[in-house]
Every structure is written in C-alpha cells, then in structure tokens.
N, C-alpha and C positions, 0 to 999 in steps of 0.2 A: 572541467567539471561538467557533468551529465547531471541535472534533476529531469522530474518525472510527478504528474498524479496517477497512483495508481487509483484507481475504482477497485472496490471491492463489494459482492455480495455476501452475505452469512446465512446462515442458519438462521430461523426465526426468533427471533430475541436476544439475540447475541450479537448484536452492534457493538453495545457498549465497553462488551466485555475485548472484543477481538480490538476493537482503536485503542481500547487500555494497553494490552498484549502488544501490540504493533508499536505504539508512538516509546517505548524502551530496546525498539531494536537501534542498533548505531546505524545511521544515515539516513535514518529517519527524521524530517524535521518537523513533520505534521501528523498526526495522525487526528481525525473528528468523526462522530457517528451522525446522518445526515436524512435526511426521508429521501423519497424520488426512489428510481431506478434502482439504485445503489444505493450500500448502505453502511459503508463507511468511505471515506475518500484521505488521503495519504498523500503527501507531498515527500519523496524521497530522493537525497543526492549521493554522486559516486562519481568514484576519476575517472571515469570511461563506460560505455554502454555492455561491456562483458562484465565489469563490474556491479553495472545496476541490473542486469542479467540476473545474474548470483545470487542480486540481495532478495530479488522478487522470488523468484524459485526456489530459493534454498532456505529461508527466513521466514520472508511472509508468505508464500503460502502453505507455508508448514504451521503454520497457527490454527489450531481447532475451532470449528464453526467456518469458516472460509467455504465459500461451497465455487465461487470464481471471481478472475480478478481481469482488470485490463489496465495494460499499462500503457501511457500516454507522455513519451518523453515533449519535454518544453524545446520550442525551437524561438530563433530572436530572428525577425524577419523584417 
C-alpha cells in the first residue's frame, strides 16, 4: 500500500468546494481546505505508486478550480 499528501492549490474561493469534490473520490482518505501556501491538502492511498499515479492525474486533478498539485508519497524511515 502507497499513501501520499497531495497539496493542492485552487482558484480563489474554491477550497472548499474542490476538498468537498476530492474527499468522494475512492482512495481518498482525507481531503481538508487549510490556509498557508496551499489550499487544500489530501491524504490519498493505493496498491502501488502507478496506481496512486492514476488517481492524481486522472481524478484529482480533473477537479475544476485545481490550478496545481504536488504529491508527497509517505515513506517509514
């Protein structure tokens, strides 16, 4: 199992609506709208890194208002 936070920025005023949008896709286990830099943050899991690949690119940031995202797999060190 691969988790991951993605960061994400939006469009202006549109936090809330895209972590709504985001935390019903499957493998999603987080999604929160947050101040700072970023302006939503997303905790997503998947059975392998092609598959969390997938979910980012093909999912989340096909969500309207998403202007860019960064993904940050978890490592156990």
């Amino acid at each position: 199992m691969v988790q991951a936070y993605i960061l994400i920025q939006t469009e202006v005023g549109k936090a809330a609506a895209v972590a709504q949008e985001i935390a019903g896709i499957p493998g999603v286990t987080q999604a929160e709208d947050v101040t700072g830099p970023y302006d939503v943050i997303v905790r997503a899991e998947a059975n392998n890194v092609d598959e969390l690949g997938k979910l980012v690119v093909a999912q989340i940031q096909a969500v309207q208002g998403i202007t860019r995202t960064l993904t940050c797999p978890i490592v156990h060190i």
